[in-house]
PyMOL Python script that loads the backbone (N, CA, C, O; Angstrom):
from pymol import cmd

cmd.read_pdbstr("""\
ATOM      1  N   UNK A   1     -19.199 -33.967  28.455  1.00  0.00           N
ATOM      2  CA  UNK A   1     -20.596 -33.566  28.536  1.00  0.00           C
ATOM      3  C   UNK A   1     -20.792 -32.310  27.681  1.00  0.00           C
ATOM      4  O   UNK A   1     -20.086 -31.334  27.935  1.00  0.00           O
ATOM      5  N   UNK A   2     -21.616 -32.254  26.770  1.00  0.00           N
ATOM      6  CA  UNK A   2     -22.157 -31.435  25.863  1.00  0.00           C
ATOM      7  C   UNK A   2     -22.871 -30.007  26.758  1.00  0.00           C
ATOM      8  O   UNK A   2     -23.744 -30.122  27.618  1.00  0.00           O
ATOM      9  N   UNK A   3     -22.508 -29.230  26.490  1.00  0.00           N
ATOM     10  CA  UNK A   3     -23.541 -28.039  27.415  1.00  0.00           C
ATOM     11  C   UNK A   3     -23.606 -27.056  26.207  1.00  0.00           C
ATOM     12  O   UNK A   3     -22.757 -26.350  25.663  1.00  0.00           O
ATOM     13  N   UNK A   4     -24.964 -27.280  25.988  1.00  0.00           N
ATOM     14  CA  UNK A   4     -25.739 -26.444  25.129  1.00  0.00           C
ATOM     15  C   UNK A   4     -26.129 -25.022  25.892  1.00  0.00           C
ATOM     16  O   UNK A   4     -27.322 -25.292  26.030  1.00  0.00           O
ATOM     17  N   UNK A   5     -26.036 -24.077  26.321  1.00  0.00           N
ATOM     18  CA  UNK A   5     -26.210 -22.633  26.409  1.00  0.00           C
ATOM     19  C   UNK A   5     -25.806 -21.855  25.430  1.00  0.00           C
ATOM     20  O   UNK A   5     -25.316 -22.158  24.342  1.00  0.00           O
ATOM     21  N   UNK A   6     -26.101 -20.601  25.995  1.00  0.00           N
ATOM     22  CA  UNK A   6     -25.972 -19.289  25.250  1.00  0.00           C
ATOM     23  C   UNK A   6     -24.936 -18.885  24.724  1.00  0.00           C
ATOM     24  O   UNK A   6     -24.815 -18.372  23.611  1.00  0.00           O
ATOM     25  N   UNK A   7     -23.623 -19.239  26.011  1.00  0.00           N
ATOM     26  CA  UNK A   7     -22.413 -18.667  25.734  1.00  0.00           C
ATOM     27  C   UNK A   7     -21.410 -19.277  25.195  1.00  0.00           C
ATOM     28  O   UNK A   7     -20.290 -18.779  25.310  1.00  0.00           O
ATOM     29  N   UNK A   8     -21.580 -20.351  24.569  1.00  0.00           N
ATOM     30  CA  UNK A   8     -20.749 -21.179  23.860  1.00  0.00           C
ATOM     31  C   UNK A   8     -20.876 -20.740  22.135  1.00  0.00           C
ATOM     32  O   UNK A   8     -21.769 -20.682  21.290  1.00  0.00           O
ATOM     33  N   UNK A   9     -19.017 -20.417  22.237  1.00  0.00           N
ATOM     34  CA  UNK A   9     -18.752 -20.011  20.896  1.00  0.00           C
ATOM     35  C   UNK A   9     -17.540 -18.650  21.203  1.00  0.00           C
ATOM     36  O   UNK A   9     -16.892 -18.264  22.176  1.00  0.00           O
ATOM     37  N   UNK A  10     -17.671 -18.312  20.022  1.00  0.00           N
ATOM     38  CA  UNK A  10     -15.736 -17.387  19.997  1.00  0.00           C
ATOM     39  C   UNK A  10     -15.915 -16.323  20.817  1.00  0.00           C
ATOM     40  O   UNK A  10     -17.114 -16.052  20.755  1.00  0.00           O
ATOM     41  N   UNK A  11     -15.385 -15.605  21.524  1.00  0.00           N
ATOM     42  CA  UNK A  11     -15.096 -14.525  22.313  1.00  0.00           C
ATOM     43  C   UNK A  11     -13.928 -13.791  22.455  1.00  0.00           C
ATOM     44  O   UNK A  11     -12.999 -14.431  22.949  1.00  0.00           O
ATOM     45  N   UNK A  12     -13.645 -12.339  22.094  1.00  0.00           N
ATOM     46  CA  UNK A  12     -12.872 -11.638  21.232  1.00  0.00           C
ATOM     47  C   UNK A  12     -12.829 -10.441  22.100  1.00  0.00           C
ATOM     48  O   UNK A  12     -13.812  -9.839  22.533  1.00  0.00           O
ATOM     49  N   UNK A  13     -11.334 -10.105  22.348  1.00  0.00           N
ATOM     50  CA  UNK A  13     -11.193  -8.681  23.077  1.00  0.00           C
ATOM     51  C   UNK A  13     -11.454  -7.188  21.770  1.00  0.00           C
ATOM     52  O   UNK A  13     -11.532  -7.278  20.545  1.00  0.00           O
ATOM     53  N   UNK A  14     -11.510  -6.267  22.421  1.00  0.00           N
ATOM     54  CA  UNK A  14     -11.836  -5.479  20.933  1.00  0.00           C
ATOM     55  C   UNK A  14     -10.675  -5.539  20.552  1.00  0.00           C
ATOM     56  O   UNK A  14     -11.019  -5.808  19.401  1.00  0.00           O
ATOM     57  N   UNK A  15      -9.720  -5.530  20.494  1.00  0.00           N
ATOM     58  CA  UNK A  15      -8.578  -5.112  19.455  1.00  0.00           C
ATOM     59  C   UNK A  15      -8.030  -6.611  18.752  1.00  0.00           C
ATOM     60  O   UNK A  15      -7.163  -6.685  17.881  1.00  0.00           O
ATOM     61  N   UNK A  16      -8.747  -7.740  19.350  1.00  0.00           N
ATOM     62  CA  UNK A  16      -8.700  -8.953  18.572  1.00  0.00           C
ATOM     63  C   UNK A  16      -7.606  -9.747  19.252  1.00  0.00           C
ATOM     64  O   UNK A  16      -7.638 -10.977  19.206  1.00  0.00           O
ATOM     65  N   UNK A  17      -6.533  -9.027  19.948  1.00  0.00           N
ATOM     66  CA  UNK A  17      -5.777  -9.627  20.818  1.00  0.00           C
ATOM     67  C   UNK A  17      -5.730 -11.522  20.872  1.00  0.00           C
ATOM     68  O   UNK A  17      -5.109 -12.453  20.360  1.00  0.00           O
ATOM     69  N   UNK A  18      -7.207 -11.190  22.187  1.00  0.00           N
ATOM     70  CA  UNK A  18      -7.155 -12.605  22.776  1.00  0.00           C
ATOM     71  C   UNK A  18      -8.368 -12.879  22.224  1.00  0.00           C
ATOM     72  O   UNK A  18      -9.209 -11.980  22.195  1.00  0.00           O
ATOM     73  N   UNK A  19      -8.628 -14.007  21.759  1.00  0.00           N
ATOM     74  CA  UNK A  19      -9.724 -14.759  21.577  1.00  0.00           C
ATOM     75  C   UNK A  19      -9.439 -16.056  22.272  1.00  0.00           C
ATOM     76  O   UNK A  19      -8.506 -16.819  22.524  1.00  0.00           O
ATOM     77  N   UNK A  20     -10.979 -15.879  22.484  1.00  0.00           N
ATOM     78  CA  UNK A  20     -11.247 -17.255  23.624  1.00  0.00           C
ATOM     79  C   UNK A  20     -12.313 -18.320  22.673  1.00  0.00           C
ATOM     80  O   UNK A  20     -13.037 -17.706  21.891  1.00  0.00           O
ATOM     81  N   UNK A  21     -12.421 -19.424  22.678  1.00  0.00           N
ATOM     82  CA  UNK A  21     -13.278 -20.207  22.511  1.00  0.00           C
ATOM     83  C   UNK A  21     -13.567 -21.021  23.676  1.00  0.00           C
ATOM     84  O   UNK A  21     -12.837 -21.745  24.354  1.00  0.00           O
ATOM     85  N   UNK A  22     -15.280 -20.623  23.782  1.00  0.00           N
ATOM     86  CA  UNK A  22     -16.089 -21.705  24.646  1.00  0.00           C
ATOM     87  C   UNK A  22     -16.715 -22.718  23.648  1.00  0.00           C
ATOM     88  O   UNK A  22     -17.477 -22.294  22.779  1.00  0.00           O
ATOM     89  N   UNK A  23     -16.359 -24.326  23.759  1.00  0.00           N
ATOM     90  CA  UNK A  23     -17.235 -25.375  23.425  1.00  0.00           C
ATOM     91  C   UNK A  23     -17.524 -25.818  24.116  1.00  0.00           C
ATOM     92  O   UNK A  23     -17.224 -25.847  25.310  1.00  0.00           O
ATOM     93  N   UNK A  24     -18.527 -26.517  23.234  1.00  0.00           N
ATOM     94  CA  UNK A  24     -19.678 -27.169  23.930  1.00  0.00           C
ATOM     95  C   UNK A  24     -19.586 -28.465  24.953  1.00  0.00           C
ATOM     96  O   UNK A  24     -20.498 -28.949  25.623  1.00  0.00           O
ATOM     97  N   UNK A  25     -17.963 -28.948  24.853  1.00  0.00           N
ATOM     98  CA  UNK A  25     -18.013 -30.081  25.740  1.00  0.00           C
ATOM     99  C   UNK A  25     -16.982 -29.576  27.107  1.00  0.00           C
ATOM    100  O   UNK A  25     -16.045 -30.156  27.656  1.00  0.00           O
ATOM    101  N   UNK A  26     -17.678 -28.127  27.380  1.00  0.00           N
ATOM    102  CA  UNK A  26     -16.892 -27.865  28.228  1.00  0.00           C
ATOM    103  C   UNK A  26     -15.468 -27.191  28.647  1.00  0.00           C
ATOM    104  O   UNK A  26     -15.072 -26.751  29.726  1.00  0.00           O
ATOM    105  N   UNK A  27     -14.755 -27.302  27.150  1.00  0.00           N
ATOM    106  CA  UNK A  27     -13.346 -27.511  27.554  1.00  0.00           C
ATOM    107  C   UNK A  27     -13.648 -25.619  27.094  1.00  0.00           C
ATOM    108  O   UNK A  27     -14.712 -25.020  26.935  1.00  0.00           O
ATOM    109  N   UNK A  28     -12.344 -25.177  27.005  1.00  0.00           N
ATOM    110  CA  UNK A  28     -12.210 -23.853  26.292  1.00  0.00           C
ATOM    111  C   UNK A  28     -10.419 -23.840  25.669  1.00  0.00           C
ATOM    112  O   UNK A  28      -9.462 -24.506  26.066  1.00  0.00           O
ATOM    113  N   UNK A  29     -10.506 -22.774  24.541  1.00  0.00           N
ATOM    114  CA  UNK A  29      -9.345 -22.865  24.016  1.00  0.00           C
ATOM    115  C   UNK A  29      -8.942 -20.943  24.327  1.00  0.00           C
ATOM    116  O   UNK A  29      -9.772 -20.043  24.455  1.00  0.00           O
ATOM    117  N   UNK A  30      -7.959 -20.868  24.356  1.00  0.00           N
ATOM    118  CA  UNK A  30      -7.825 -19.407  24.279  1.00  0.00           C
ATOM    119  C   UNK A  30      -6.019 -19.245  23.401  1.00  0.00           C
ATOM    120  O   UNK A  30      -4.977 -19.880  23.559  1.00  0.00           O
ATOM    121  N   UNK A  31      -6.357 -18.214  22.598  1.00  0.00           N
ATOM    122  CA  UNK A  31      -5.252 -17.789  21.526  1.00  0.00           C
ATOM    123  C   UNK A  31      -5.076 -16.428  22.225  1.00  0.00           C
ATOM    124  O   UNK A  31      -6.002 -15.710  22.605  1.00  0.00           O
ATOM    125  N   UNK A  32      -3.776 -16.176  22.341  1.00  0.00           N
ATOM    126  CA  UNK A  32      -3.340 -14.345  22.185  1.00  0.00           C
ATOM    127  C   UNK A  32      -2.093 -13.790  21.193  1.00  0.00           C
ATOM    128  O   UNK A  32      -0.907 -14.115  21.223  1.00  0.00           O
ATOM    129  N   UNK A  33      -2.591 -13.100  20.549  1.00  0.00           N
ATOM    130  CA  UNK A  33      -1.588 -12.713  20.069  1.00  0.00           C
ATOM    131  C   UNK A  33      -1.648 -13.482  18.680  1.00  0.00           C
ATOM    132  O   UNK A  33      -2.659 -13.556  17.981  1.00  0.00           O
ATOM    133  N   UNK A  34      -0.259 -14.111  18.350  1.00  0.00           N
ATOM    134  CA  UNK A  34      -0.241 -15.043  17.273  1.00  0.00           C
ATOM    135  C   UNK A  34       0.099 -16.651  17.784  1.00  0.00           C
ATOM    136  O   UNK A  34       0.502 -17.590  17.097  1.00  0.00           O
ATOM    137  N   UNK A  35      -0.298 -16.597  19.616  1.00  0.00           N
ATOM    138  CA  UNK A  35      -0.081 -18.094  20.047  1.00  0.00           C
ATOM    139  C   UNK A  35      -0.861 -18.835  19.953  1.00  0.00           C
ATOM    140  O   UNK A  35      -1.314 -18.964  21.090  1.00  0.00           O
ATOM    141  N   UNK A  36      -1.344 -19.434  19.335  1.00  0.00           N
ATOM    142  CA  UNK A  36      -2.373 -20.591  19.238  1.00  0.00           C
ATOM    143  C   UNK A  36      -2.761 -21.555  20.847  1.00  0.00           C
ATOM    144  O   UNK A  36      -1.863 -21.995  21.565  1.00  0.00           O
ATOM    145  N   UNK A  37      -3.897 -21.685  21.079  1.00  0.00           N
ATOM    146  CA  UNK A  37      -3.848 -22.650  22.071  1.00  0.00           C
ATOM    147  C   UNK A  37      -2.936 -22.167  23.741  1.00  0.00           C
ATOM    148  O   UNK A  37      -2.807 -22.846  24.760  1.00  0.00           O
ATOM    149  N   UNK A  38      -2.606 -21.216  23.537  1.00  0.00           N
ATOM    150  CA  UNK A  38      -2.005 -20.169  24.559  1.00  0.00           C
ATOM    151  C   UNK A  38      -2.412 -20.682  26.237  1.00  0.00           C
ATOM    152  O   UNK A  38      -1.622 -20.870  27.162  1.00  0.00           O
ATOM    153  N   UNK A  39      -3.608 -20.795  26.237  1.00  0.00           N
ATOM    154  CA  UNK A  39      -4.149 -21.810  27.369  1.00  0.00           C
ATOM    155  C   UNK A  39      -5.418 -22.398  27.142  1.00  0.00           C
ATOM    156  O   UNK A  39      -6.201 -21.959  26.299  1.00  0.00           O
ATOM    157  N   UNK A  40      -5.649 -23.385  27.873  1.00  0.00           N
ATOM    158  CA  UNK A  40      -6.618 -24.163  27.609  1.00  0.00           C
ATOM    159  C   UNK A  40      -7.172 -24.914  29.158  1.00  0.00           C
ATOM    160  O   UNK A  40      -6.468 -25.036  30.161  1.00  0.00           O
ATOM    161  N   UNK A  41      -8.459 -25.309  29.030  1.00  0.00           N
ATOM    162  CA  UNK A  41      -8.828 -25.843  30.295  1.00  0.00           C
ATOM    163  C   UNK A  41     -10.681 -26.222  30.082  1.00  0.00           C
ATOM    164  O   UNK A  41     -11.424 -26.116  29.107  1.00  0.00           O
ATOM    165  N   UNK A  42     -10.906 -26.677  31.469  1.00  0.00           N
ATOM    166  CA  UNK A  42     -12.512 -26.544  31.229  1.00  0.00           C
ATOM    167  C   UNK A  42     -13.167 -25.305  31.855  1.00  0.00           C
ATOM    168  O   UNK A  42     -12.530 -24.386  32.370  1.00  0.00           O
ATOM    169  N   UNK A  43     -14.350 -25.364  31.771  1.00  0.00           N
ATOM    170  CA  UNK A  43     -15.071 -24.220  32.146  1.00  0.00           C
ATOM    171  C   UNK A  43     -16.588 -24.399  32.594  1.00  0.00           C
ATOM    172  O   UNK A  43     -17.176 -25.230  31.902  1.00  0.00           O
ATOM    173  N   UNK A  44     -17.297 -23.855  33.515  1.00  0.00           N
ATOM    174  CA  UNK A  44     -18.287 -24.290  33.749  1.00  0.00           C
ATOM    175  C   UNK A  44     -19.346 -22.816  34.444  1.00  0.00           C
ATOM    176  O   UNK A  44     -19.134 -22.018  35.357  1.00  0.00           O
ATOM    177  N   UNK A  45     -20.309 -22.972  33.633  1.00  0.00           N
ATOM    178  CA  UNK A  45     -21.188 -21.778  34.025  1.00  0.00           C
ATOM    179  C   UNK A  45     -22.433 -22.232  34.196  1.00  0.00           C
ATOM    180  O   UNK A  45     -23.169 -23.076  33.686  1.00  0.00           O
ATOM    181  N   UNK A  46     -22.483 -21.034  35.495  1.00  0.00           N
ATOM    182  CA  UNK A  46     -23.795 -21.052  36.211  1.00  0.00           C
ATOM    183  C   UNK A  46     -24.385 -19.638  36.195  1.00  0.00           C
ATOM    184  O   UNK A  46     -23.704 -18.683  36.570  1.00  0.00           O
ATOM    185  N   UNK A  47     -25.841 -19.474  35.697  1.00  0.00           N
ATOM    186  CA  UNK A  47     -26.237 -18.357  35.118  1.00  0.00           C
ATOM    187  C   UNK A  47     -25.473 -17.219  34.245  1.00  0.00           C
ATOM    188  O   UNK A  47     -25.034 -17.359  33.103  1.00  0.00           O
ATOM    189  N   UNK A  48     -25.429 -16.232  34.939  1.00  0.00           N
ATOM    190  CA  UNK A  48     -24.457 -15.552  33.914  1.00  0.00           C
ATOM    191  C   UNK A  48     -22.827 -15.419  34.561  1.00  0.00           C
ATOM    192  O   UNK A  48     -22.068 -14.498  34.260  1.00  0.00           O
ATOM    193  N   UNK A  49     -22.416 -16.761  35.686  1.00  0.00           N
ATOM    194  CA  UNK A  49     -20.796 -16.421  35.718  1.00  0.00           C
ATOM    195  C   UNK A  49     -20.484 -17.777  35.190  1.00  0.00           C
ATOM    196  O   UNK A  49     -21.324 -18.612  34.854  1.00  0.00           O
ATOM    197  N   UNK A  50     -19.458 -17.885  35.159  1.00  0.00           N
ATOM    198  CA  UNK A  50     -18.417 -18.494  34.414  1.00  0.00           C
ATOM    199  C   UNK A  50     -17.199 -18.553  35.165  1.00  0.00           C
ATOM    200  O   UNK A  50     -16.607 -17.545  35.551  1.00  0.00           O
ATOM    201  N   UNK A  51     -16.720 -20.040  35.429  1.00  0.00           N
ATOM    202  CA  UNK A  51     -15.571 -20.105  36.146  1.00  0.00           C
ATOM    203  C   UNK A  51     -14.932 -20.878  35.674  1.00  0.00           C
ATOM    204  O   UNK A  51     -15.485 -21.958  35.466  1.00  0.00           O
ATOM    205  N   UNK A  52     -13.281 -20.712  35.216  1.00  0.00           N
ATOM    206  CA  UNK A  52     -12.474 -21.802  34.536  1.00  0.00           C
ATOM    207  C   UNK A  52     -11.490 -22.137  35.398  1.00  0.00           C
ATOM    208  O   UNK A  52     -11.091 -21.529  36.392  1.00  0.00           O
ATOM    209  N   UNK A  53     -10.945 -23.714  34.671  1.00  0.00           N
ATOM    210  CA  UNK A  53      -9.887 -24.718  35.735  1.00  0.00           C
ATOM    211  C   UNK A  53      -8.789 -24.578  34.272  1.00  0.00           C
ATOM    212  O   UNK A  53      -8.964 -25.434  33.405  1.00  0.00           O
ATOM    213  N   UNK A  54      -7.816 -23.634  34.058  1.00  0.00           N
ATOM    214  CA  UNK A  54      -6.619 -24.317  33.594  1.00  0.00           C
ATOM    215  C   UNK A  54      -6.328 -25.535  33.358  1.00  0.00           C
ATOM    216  O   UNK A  54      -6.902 -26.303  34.130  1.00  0.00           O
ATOM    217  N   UNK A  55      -5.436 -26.198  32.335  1.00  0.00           N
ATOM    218  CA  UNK A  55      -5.272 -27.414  32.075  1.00  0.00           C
ATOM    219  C   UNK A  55      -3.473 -26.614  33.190  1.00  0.00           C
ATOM    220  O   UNK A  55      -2.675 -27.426  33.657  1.00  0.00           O
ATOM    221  N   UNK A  56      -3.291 -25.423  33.327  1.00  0.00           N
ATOM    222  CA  UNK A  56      -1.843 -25.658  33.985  1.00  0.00           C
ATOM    223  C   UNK A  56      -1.558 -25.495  35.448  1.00  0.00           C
ATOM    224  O   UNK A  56      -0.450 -25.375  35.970  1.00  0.00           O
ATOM    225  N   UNK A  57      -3.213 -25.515  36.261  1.00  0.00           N
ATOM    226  CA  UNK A  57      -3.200 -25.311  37.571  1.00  0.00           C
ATOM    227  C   UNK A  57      -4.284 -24.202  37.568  1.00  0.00           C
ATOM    228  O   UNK A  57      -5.362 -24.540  38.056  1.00  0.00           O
ATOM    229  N   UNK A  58      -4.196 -23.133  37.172  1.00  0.00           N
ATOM    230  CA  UNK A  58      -4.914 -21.990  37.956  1.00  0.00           C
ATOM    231  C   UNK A  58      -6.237 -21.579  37.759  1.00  0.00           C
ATOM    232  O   UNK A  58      -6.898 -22.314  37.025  1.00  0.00           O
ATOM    233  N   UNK A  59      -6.664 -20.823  38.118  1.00  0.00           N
ATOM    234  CA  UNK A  59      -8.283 -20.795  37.988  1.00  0.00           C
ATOM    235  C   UNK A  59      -8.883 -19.566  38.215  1.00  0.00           C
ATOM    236  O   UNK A  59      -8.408 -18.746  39.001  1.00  0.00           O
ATOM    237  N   UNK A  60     -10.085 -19.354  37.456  1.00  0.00           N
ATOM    238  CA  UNK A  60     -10.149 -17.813  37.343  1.00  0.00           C
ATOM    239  C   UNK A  60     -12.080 -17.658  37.071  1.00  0.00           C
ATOM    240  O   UNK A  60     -12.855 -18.574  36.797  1.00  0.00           O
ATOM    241  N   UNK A  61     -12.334 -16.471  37.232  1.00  0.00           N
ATOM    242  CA  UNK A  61     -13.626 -16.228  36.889  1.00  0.00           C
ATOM    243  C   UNK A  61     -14.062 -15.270  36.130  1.00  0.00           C
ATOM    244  O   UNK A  61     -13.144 -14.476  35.926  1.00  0.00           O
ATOM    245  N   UNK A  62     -15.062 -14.953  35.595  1.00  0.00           N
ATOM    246  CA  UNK A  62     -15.882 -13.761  34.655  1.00  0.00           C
ATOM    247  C   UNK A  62     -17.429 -14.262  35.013  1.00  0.00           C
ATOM    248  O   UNK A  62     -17.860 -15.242  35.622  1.00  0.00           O
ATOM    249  N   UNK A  63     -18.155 -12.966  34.254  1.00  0.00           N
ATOM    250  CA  UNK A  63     -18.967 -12.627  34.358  1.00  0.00           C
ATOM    251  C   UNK A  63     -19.732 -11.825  33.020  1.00  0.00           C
ATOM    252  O   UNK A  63     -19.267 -10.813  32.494  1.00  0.00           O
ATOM    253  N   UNK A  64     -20.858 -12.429  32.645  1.00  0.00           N
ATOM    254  CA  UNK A  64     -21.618 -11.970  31.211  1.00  0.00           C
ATOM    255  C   UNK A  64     -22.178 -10.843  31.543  1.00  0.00           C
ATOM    256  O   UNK A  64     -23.104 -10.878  32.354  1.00  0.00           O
ATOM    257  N   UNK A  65     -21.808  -9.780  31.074  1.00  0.00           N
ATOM    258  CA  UNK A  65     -22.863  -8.590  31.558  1.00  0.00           C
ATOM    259  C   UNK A  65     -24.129  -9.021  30.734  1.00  0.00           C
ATOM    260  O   UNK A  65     -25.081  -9.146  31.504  1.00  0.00           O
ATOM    261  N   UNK A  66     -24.536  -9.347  29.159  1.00  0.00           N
ATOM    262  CA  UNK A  66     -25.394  -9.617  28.478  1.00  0.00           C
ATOM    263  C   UNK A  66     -24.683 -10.448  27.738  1.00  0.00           C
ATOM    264  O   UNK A  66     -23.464 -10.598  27.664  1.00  0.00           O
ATOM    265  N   UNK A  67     -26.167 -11.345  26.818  1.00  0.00           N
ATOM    266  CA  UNK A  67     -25.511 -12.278  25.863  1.00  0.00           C
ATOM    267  C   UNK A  67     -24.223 -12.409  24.958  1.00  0.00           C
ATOM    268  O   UNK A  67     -23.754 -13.438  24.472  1.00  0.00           O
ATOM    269  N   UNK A  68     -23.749 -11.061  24.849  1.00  0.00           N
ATOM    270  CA  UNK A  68     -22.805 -10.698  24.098  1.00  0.00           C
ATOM    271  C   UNK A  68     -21.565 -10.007  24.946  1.00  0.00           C
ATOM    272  O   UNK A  68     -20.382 -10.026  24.604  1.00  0.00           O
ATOM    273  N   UNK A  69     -21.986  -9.537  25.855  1.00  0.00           N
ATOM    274  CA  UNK A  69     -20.156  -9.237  26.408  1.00  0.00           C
ATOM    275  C   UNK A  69     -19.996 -10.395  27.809  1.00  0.00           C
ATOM    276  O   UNK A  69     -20.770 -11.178  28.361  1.00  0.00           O
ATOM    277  N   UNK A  70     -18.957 -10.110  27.946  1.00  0.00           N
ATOM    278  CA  UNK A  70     -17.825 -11.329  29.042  1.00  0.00           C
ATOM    279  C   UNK A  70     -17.117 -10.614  29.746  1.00  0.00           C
ATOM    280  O   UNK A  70     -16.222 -10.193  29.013  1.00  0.00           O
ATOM    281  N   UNK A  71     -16.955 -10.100  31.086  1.00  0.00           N
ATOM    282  CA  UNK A  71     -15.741  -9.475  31.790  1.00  0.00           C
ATOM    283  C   UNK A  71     -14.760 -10.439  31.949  1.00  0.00           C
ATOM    284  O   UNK A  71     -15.488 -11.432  31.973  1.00  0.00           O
ATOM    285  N   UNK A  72     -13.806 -10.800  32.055  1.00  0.00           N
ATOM    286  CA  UNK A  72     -12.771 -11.706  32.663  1.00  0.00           C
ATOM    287  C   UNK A  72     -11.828 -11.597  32.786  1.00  0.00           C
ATOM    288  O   UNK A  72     -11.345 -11.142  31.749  1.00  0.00           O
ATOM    289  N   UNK A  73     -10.636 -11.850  34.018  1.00  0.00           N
ATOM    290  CA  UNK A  73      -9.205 -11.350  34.300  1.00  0.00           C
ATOM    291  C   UNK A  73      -8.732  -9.778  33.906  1.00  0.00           C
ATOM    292  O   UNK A  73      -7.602  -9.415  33.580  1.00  0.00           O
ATOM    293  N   UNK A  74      -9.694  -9.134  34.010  1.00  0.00           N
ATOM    294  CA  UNK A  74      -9.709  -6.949  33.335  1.00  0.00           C
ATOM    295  C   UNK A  74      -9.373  -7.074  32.445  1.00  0.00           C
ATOM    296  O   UNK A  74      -8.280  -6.632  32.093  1.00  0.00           O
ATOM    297  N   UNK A  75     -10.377  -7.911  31.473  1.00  0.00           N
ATOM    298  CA  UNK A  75     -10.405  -7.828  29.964  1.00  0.00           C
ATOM    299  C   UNK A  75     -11.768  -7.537  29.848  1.00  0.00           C
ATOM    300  O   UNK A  75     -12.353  -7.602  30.929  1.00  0.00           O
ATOM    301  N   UNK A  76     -12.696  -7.140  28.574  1.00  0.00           N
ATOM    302  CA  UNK A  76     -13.718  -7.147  27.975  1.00  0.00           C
ATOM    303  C   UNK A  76     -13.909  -7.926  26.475  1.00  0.00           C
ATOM    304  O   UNK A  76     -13.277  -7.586  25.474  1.00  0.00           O
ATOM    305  N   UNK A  77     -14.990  -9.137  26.509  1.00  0.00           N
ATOM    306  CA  UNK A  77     -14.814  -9.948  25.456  1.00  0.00           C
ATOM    307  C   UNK A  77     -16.220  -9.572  25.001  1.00  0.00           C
ATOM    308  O   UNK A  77     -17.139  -9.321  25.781  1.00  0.00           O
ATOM    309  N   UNK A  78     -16.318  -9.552  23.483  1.00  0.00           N
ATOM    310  CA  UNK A  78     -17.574  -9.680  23.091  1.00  0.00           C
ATOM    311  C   UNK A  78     -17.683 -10.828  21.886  1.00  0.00           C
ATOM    312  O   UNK A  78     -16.708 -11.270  21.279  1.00  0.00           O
ATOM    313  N   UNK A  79     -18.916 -11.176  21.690  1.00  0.00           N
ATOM    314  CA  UNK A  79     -19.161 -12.244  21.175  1.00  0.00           C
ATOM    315  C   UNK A  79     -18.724 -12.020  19.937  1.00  0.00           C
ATOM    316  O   UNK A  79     -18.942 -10.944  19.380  1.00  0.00           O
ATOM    317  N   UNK A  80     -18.042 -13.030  19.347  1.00  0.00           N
ATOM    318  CA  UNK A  80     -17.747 -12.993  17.567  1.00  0.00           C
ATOM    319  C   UNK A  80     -18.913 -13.416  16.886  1.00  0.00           C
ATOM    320  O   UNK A  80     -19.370 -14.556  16.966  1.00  0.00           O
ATOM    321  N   UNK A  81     -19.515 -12.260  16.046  1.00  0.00           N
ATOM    322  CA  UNK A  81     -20.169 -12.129  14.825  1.00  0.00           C
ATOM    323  C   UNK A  81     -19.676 -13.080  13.814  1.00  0.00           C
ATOM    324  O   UNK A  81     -20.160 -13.083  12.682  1.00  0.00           O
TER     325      UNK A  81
END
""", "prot")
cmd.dss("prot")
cmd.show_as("cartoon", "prot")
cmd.util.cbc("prot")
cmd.orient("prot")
């Protein structure tokens, strides 16, 4: 299922670390470091939280302060420009 919102698209700690990708069919990809694909799972948001299912079991939440930043697991993500 396609989910067209706001928050779909790259999401980036400041020091570039971890980047996360939200697409649009739900799933999400997340890189750290120089690991590619590091974890992966779906994700599903309701207003401004956001809650993900691991593809390896576990499950976790965040929260958009605004269109552009993401709290999640005591990280800070902001949207990639």
């Amino acid at each position: 299922m396609e989910q067209q919102h706001k928050y779909v698209g790259m999401w980036v700690t400041s020091n570039g670390y971890i980047r996360q990708e939200l697409l649009p069919d739900g799933r999400y990809d997340e890189a750290r470091g120089n690991k590619q694909s590091a974890y992966t799972g779906r994700y599903e948001i309701s207003g401004d939280h956001i809650k993900y299912w691991d593809d390896t079991g576990f499950t976790a939440t965040g929260d958009f302060n605004d269109p552009d930043t993401l709290y999640h697991g005591g990280y800070i993500f902001y949207r990639e420009k």
